[in-house]
C-alpha angles and dihedrals in degrees: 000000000000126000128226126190118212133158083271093058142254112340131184124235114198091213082135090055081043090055090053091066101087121201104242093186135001138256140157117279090253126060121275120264106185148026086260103056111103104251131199118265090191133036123175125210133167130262091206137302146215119243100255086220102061122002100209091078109076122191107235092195128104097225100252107023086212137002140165136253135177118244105272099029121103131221116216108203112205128218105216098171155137082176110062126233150165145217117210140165140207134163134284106277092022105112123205118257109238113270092243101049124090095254093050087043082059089063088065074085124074120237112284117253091023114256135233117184133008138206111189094286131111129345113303113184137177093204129221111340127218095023097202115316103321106115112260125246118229118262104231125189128174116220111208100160120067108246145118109260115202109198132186143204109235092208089045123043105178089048097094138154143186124225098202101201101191123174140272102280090031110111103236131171130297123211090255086057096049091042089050094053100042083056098048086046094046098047094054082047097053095054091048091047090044089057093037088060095043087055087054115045088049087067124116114218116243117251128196122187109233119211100259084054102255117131122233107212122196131215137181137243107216132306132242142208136181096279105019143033121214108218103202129103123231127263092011099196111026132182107225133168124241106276097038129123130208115206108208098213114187110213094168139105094245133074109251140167131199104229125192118203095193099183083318134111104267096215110247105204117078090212088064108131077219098065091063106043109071119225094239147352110290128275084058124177107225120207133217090241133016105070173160101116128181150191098212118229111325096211117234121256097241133169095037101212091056115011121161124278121291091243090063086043098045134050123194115220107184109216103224111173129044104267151099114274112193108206133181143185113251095215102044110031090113086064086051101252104152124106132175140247108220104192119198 
């Protein structure tokens, strides 16, 4: 990123995100007006990215959010990361399944056999990208029927965009447009995801006395608002007595779990039949060795005006034994959300 001074402040511009987005064909810096203007046969957006500055703040936001081809052009859409997407169609009428069901879980996967072009039929899917830490291909996909193409991030509902395939004398987009607009977009996210995660992270957690005189903290797992997700629990390190419990509740708008590895082997792929499925029934005692131990999938809380109740979206571990319990969440440890229970 490059920084640039002013009298508000420092302020980030994503001209390195921009640089990712390769020209896969050429075109003049305007619109096209006519059938005989050279038009672009490749354009390359973003499916999301994480704040540079700090990885924790993902950019739920397709960049841009909707662009123009021409029939017969393609559109690559890069995964920068850490945080993984998708982008994924279906047809009109068809409704995503919810991240955290096994129908949405079955996304994780690309099409198969992998698909190269759509046109409005069936569910084409690029799967769950970055994967770890490779380096994620494009997803490339060639438009030949005039349309409007709404598309959706699976781990993301709320993350959507729209491929508009107009015809051979129709203006439509060139990559300097594209480019100009995924700038202007990232850098009003990054300002609402910066003060998301401030607010955040200046939250106490809540705390409740419990009869037998041990205390049930709550913390939280991420935050959300309309254009980004801040993957980091709060608080991320706490100071508890033996005999407490700490109840992990997602508020936020992603799926997450809180996984102890407890001297085990934390899966690493999302996709993992393991990260949904919790260790025990909740309230669970964790042990110092023994793990790995895990809450299962906290459903979102999405949508926002009726999500499902807290006890589907919070599990409760009780922290028996004087010690310091590292946790993580499965879905999001390459963007560093993870935090520790230290137990005197």
């Amino acid at each position: 990123m490059r920084r640039i001074v002013t009298g508000g402040g420092t302020r980030w511009v994503a001209l390195s995100a921009v640089a990712m987005l390769v020209l896969a064909g050429c075109s003049n810096d305007k619109k096209g007006t006519s059938a005989t203007d050279k038009a672009l046969t490749k354009v390359s957006a973003l499916a999301g990215l994480s704040d540079q500055q700090d990885p924790n703040i993902a950019i739920t936001e397709f960049l841009p959010d909707a662009l123009s081809v021409r029939a017969g052009s393609s559109v690559e859409w890069r995964f920068i990361g850490p945080q993984p997407h998708t982008v994924t169609f279906f047809p009109v009428g068809q409704t995503p399944p919810a991240p955290d069901s096994p129908q949405g879980q079955g996304l994780f996967a690309p099409s198969t056999p992998p698909a190269t072009s759509y046109d409005g039929k069936g569910v084409v899917n690029s799967g769950l990208l970055p994967r770890g830490t490779a380096i994620a291909s494009p997803f490339v996909l060639t438009f030949p029927t005039p349309g409007e193409y709404a598309y959706v991030c699976i781990i993301y509902p709320t993350m959507t965009g729209r491929v508009t395939v107009a015809d051979k004398d129709a203006p439509v987009d060139t990559q300097a447009d594209i480019n100009e607009r995924a700038d202007r977009e990232l850098n009003q996210w990054l300002d609402e995801g910066r003060a998301a995660k401030k607010k955040l992270d200046d939250t106490p957690p809540k705390q409740a006395a419990n009869p037998d005189g041990s205390t049930t903290w709550t913390y939280e797992t991420g935050v959300s608002t309309e254009h980004t997700d801040v993957l980091a629990f709060a608080p991320s390190t706490g100071d508890v007595k033996a005999g407490d419990s700490v109840t992990f509740v997602n508020n936020s708008q992603a799926p997450h779990t809180a996984t102890f590895a407890s001297g085990g082997q934390v899966p690493q792929d999302p996709g993992d039949p393991a990260v949904s499925t919790p260790t025990g029934p909740s309230p669970f005692t964790l042990k110092i060795a023994g793990g790995p131990y895990n809450s299962g999938v906290l459903a979102p809380a999405s949508p926002p005006n009726a999500p499902p109740p807290e006890p589907a979206r919070s599990f409760t571990f009780v922290i028996p034994e004087a010690g310091t319990y590292p946790y993580v969440c499965v879905y999001h440890a390459a963007s560093g959300m993870g935090g520790s229970i230290k137990a005197a």
